[in-house]
N, C-alpha and C positions, 0 to 999 in steps of 0.2 A: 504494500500500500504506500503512495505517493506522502510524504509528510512534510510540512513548505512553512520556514522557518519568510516571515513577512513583516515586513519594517515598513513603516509609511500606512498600515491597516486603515488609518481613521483618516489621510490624504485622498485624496482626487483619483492618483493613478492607483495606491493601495484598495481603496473600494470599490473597483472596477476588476481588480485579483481577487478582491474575493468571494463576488458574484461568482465569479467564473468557477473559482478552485472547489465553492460549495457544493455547485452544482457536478463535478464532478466526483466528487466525494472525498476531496483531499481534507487530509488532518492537517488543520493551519494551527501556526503559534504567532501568536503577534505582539512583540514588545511595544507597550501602550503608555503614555501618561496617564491618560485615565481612563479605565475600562467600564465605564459609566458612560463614555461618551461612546465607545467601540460598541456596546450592547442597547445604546438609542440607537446610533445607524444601522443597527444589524435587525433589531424590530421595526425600523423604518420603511426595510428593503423586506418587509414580512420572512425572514429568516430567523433560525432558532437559537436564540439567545448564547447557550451553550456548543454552537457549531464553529467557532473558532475560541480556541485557547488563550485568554491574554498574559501576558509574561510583566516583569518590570523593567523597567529601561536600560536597569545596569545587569550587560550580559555574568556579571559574578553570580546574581541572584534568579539566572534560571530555571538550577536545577537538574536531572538530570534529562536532559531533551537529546534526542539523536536523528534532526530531522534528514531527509536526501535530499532536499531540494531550499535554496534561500531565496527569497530576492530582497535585495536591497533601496528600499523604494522611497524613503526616509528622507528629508534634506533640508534647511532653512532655505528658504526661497527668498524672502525679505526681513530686513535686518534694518538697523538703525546704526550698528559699526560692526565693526571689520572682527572682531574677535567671536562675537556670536556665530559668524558664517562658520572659522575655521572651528568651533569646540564642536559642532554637531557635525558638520559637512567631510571631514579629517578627520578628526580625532575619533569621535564617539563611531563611525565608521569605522575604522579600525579596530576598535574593541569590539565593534559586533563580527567581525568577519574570524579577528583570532578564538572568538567562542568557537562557531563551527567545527562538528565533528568533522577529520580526515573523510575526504570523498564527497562530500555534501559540494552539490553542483549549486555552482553561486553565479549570480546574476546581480550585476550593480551597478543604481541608473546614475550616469551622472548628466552632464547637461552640453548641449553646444557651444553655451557660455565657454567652458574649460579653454574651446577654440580659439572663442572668438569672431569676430566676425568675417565677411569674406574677404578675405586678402586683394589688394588695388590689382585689378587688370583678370581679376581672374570672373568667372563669372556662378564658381560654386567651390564651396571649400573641401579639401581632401584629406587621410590621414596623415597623410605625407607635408602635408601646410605646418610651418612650424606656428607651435601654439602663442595667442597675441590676447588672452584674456584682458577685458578692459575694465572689469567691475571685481570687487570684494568675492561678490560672491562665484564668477568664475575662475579667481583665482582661488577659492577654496576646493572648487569641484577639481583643479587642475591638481593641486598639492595633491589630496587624498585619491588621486588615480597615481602620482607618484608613488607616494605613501606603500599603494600597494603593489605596486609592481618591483619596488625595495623588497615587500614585505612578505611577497608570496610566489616562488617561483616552483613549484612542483603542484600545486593545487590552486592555480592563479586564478580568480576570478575573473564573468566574461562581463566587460564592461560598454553598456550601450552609451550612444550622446544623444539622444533626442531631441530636435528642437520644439517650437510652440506645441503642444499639445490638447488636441481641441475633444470636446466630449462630456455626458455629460457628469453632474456629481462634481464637476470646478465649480469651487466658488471663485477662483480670480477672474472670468469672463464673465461675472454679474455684472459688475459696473459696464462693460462693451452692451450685455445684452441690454440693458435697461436705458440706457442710453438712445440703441437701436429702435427703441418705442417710441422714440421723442420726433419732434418733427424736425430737430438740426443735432446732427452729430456734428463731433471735433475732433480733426487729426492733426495730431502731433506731427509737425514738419510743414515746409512747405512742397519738398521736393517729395515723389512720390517714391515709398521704402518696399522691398523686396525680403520676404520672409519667406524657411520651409515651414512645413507641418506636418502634423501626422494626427488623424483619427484614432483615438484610443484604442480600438479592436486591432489595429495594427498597431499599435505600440503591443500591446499585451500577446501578439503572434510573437514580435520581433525575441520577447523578451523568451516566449517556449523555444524557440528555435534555437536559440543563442545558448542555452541550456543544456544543448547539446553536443555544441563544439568545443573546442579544445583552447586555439588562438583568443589568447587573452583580450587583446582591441590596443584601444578604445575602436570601437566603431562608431561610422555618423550613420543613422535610422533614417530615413525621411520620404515624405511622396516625389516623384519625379515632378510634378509640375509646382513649383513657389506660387506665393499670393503676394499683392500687393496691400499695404496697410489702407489704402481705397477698398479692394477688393473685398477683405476682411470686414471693414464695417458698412459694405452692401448687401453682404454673407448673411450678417446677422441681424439686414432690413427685409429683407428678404422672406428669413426664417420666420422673424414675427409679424408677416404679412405686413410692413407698415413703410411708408416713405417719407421722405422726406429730404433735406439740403447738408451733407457734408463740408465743412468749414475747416481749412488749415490754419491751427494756430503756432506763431513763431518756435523755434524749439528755445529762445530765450526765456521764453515765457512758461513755458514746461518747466526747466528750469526750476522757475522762478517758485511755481508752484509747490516743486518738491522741498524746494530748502522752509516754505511756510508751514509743511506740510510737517518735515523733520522737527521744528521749532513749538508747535502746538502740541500737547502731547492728545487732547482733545480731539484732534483732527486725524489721526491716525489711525484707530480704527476706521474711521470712514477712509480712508484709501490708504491701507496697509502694503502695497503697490507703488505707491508715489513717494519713493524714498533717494535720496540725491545719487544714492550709488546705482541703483537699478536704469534712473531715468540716463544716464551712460549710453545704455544702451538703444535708447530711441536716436545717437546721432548715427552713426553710421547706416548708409542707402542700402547694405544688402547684407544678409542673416543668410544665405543659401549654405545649404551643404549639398553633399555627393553621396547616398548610401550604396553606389555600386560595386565596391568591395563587399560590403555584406552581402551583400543579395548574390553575389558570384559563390561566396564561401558555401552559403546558407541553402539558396531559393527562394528566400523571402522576397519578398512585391507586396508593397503597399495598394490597397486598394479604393479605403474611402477617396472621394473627392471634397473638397472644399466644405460645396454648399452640402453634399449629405452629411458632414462631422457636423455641421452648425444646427441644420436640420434636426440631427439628432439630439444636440446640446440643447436646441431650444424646447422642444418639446420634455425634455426632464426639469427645465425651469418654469417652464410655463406652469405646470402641474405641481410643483413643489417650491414656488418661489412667490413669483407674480399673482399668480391665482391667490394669496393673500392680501395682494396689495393694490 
């Protein structure tokens, strides 16, 4: 029997592994903060309370567990400084990876942040690009893929880079979708920016297949076709049937936003996202990657499109967000 040691359980891409793994009838363990919040979303999704195992955060205190399978799905996303990124994103990675029994096939996400963005002249980023992380938190995903490749050379874990990932059970595309209602959305820039993506159901193939093999990575995951940050919020006018007029505003003023943003502590949960180090990332025009190394190794091919990821995200909001409000 399959038994799947799961970091990130109460995240975005973690509750989309564990529809999946219930349904198949794997023994999941999930190291939680709080298993109170692990077993609301686990009755939320009508699943039985007791069909995932929660564990405590410090791998010393789990006891004797001997899953086959990990994934590592865990990570600070947003941050307020630079030391929070690396104690969970590095460090606390590391202590969960040195718990695993010998032989325990491991799978660990890290991000296209680690990259960087596309290199000038090129028109999609490859593994071969040397890494150009521009933010805190890509430079954390980069260390703790160092980290382990220092750290693990006979049982190396296989390490994906995903970029945006669309689907639903995000809460970080609330703010896009809700937005998407209104009769003027806002994009950041004036010039029009070039992103990949990936539809969750292919992120969560990428990560069974990867599972399998051997070659450590990093690998970049991604659809062959990019979107544009226009495209994206027509995606998600679209989805909630609704139109209306897209507005470019300055990235100074982005900026500007974030650092008021940093400084209010009030303001922060409403846009936990608009942080000075993430917003980094809105200046450069092109986010592309390459996942044709993987897909050569593997077979994997992404298949959602754009509008069916959004499609699908919006229909799990409408129904469990909006529809209250």
């Amino acid at each position: 029997m399959k038994s799947l040691l799961l970091t990130g359980a109460t995240g975005f891409v973690g509750r989309n592994i564990v529809l999946r793994e219930v349904a198949r009838g794997t023994e999941i363990f999930a190291p939680v903060r709080s298993p109170e919040k692990l077993r609301a979303q686990l009755a939320a999704e009508g699943l039985a309370p007791d069909c995932v195992t929660p564990l405590p955060t410090d791998p010393a205190r789990w006891g004797n567990i001997n899953p086959t399978h990990a994934i590592h799905a865990a990570g600070v996303l947003f941050a307020r400084d630079r030391a929070t990124y690396f104690e969970t994103n590095r460090d606390w990675t590391l202590r969960v990876l040195h718990a695993l029994p010998p032989g325990c096939r491991t799978v660990v996400l890290s991000s296209q942040s680690a990259g960087g963005p596309t290199p000038h002249g090129l028109t999609a980023r490859r593994e071969a690009d040397a890494d150009t992380p521009i933010t805190w938190y890509g430079e954390s995903k980069l260390a703790m893929e160092r980290e382990i490749a220092c750290a693990f050379t006979e049982r190396a874990p296989i390490i994906l880079r995903p970029p945006t990932i669309i689907g639903p059970r995000d809460a970080a595309i609330l703010p896009l979708l809700k937005m998407a209602r209104g009769p003027v959305r806002i994009k950041p820039g004036i010039q029009e920016k070039w992103f990949s993506f990936l539809g969750i159901s292919d992120v969560l193939d990428a990560i069974e297949v990867a599972a399998e093999i051997t070659a450590p990575g990093p690998f970049y995951i991604a659809c062959r076709t990019p979107f544009s940050d226009r495209e994206l919020i027509l995606a998600a006018a679209h989805a909630a049937d609704r139109s209306g007029v897209t507005i470019p505003v300055p990235l100074c003023i982005m900026r500007g936003l974030a650092a008021l943003v940093d400084a209010i502590p009030s303001l922060r949960d409403e846009a936990p996202s608009l942080t000075r180090d993430r917003v980094r990332e809105i200046w450069p025009d092109l986010w592309v990657v390459d996942s044709t190394r993987f897909s050569e190794l593997t077979g994997w091919r992404a298949k959602m499109t754009l509008d069916d990821a959004m499609r699908e995200t919006w229909t799990y909001a409408a129904k469990n967000h909006f529809s209250r409000t």
